[in-house]
N, C-alpha and C positions, 0 to 999 in steps of 0.2 A: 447615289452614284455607286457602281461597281465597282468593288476593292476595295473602298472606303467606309469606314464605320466609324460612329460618333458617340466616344466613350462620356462617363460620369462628367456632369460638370463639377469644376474644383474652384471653391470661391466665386461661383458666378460665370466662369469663363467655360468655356463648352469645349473638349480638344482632340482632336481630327487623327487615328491615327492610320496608317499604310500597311499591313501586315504584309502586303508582297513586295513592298522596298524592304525592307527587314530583311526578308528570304534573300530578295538578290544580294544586299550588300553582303551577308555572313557568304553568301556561295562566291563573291568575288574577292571576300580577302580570305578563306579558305583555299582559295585556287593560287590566290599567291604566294600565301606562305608555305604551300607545298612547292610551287616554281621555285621561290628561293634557296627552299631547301634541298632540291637538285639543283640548283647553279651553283650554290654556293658553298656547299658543304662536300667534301672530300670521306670518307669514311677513313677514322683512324683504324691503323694496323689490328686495336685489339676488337675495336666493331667488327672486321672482318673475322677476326678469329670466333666473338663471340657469334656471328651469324652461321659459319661453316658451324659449332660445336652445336647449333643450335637445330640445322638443317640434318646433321649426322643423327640427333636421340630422335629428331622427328622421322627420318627413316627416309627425306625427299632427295637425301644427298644420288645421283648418277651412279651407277655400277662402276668402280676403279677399274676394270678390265672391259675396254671393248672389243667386242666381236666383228666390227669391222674391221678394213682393209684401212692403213695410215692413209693419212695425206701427206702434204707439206707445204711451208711458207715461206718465201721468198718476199725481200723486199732489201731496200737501201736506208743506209742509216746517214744523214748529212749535218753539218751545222748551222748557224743560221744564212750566211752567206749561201746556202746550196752546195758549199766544197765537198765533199766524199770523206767521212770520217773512218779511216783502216783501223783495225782493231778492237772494235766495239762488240760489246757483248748481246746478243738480244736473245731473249727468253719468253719461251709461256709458259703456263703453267697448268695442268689439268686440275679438275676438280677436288682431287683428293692430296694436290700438293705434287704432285709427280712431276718435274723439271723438261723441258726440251728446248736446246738451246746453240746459238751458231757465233759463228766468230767472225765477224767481217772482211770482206778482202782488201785488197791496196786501191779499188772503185765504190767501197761501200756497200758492196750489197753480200747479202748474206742466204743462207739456204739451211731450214731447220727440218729435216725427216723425221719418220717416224711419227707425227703426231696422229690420234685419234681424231676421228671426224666428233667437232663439235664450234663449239662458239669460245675465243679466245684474244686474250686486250694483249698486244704484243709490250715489250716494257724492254728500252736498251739503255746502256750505260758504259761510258769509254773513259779512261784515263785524262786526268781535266776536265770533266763535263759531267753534267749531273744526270741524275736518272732522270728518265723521261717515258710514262707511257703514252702510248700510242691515243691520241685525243682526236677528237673531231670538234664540231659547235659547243662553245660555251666551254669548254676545256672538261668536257665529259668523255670519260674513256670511251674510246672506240672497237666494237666489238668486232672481229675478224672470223669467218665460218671456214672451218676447212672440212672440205669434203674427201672423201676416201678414193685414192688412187687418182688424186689429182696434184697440181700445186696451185696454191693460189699466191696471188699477189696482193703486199699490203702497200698502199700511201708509204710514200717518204717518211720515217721518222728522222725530225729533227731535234737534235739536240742543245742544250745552253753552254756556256761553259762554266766549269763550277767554281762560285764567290765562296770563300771563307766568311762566316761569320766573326763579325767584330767582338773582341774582348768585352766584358763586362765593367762599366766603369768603376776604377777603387782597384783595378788586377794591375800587376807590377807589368812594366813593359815588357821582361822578358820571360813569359807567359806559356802555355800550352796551346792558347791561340794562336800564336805567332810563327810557333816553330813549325818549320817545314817537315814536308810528309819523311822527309829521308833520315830526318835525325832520328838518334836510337831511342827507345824508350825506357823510361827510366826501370830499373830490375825492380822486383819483387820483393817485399823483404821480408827477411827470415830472422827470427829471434833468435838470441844467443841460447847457447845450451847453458844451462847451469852445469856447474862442476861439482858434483856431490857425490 
């Protein structure tokens, strides 16, 4: 038979083995455990930093300064309800860390100029509510193109509102957890001078 080969006998018993199941299976759980590791994996803060310091010595990093014409983005920031969240901050960020950023109105929607034509994950954050970029399927960020001497529009960003993390069991109730954003914090402290 085709595919099929018939290795040494071991003990008497003669045994059959597939070399092209072999092949699919590794190519099917290799496909997975890359899928999983797009769905499932977020990049920490310092993975991004080491990828950017890694992209800048390789030399792949985008020119800081474009020669084209801005764009600009426009869109609405809401919470889960769809209510209009006033006030919220939204931001992108260019390649080289360069900030552009709008401030929502009393309808939720916002208007960022000046940005460089490129590919950009928009990312808002308001008072009580937690950050949130801008995601599509599988809660993978959503990349936004802006073209030069346009405005484009992004999807609704929706926001959560933001849970305080619970105490640590063994922490006294009246904790650092506990205390609200308003309370003062406690000073700094300064060692006494000697007197000598």
């Amino acid at each position: 038979m085709a595919g099929m080969r018939c290795s040494k006998q071991t003990r008497g018993v003669a045994t059959i083995e597939f070399p092209w199941l072999w092949g699919r299976f590794c190519s099917v759980l290799a496909w997975l455990a890359s899928a999983l590791l797009l769905i499932g994996c977020r990049p920490a803060p310092e993975a991004n930093v080491a990828g950017y310091l890694l992209s800048t010595w390789l030399g792949t990093q985008p020119p800081a300064v474009s020669t084209a014409s801005p764009g600009a983005l426009a869109g609405r920031v809401v919470d889960a309800q769809g209510e209009p969240i006033a006030g919220a901050t939204v931001l992108v960020a260019q390649a080289d860390g360069a900030p552009h950023q709008a401030i929502t109105d009393a309808d939720g929607r916002y208007r960022i100029v000046g940005i460089p034509p490129g590919q950009y994950v928009p990312a808002a954050v308001a008072p009580g509510y937690a950050e949130r970029a801008l995601a599509g399927l599988l809660d993978i960020p959503k990349l936004i193109t802006i073209v030069a001497d346009e405005t484009t529009t992004a999807p609704p960003s929706t926001l959560a509102p933001y849970l305080r993390r619970p105490c640590p069991d063994g922490w006294p109730p009246p904790s650092i957890c506990d205390r609200p954003a308003s309370t003062p914090q406690p000073r700094a402290f300064r060692p006494k001078r000697s007197r000598t």
